[in-house]
N, C-alpha and C positions, 0 to 999 in steps of 0.2 A: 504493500500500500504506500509506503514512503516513497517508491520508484514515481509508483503513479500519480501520487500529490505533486513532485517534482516537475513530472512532465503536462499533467496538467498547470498548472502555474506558470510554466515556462509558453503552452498556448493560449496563456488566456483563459483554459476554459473555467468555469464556477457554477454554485446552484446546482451539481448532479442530481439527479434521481432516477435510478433506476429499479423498475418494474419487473417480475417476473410472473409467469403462466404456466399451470398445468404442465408435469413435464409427460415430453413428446417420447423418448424414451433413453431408456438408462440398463444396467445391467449389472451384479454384484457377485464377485468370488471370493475366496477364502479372506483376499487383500486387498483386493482394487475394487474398483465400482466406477461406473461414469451414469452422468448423466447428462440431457437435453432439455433445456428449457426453452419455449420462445420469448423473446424480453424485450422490455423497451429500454431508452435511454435518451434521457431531455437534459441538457444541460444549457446554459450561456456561453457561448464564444466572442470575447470581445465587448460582452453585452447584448449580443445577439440572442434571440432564443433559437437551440435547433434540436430535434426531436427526430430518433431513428426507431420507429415505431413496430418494422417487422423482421428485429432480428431474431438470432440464434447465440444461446448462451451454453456453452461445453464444459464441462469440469470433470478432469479427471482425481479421482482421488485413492489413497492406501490406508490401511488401517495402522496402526500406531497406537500400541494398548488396547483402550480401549473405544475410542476413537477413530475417526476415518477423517483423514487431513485432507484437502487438496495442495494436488500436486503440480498442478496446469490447470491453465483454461484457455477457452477461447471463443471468441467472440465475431461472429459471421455476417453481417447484411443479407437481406434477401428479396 
């Protein structure tokens, strides 16, 4: 998240908010698990409002204890 703070601030961007939906599908073994969300994401650029309404939110994740951390994500337009 600090990466991200960094580089948001570095565009301008401010105001996030991001939305998620029913997930679309995901899968879970012993360690790993991923899932599929569709999401949105509005934020300010510059002061600008801009809103990407029909993405895709991916996270992969491992268990760790007791726990399931994420390990990646990723984030698609569509």
């Amino acid at each position: 998240m600090n990466d991200y703070r960094a580089d948001a601030k570095k565009d301008g961007i401010t105001d996030e908010i991001m939305t998620f939906g029913i997930p679309l599908q995901g899968g879970i073994t012993a360690v790993r698990a991923y899932v599929v969300v569709p999401a949105g994401y509005e934020f300010k650029k510059n002061g600008k409002l801009v809103r990407e309404t029909r993405s895709l939110h991916t996270n992969a994740l491992q268990k760790s204890n007791a726990w399931r951390r994420i390990t990646g994500w990723s984030w698609a337009e569509r």
